[in-house]
C-alpha positions, -999 to +999 in steps of 0.1 A: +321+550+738+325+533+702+356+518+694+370+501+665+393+472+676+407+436+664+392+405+675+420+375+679+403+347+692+366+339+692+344+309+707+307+304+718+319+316+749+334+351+747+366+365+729+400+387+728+401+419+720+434+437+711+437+471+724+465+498+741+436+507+766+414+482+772+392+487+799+391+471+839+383+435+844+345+433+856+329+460+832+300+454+812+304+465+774+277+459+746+294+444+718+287+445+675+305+426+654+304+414+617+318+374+612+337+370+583+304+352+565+290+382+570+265+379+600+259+406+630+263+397+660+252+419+692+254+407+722+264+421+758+299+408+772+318+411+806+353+416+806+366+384+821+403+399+823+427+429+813+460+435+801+468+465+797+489+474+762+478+439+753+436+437+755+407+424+775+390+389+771+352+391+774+328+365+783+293+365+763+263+374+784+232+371+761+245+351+733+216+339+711+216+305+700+216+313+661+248+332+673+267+306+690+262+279+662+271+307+636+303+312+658+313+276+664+307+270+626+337+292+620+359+268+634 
């Protein structure tokens, strides 16, 4: 399923993402996202925890290195 959602918080380890529905705590979702300088990042995530009406934080799986430092320079 694609889904178009806000990101609120991001680090080198995983993120928040806002949604009505997110899904259950445990699932394994594979993730694409555009930083705001304009980089792609894919990478597989677990959802760490759920709220639902609120969203789902997701800890990265297979974060590349390039990735990381790309996301901690946004800081």
């Amino acid at each position: 399923m694609r889904a178009q959602t806000r990101i609120s918080d991001i680090s080198e380890t995983g993120l928040f993402i806002e949604g009505i529905t997110p899904v259950p705590a445990g699932a394994v979702l594979k993730l694409r996202f555009t930083l705001p300088n304009g980089r792609l990042i894919e990478v597989d995530g677990r959802v760490a925890h759920s709220q639902p009406s609120i969203g789902m934080g997701i800890e990265f799986i297979n974060l590349k290195p390039e990735d990381a430092r790309s996301i901690s320079a946004l800081a």
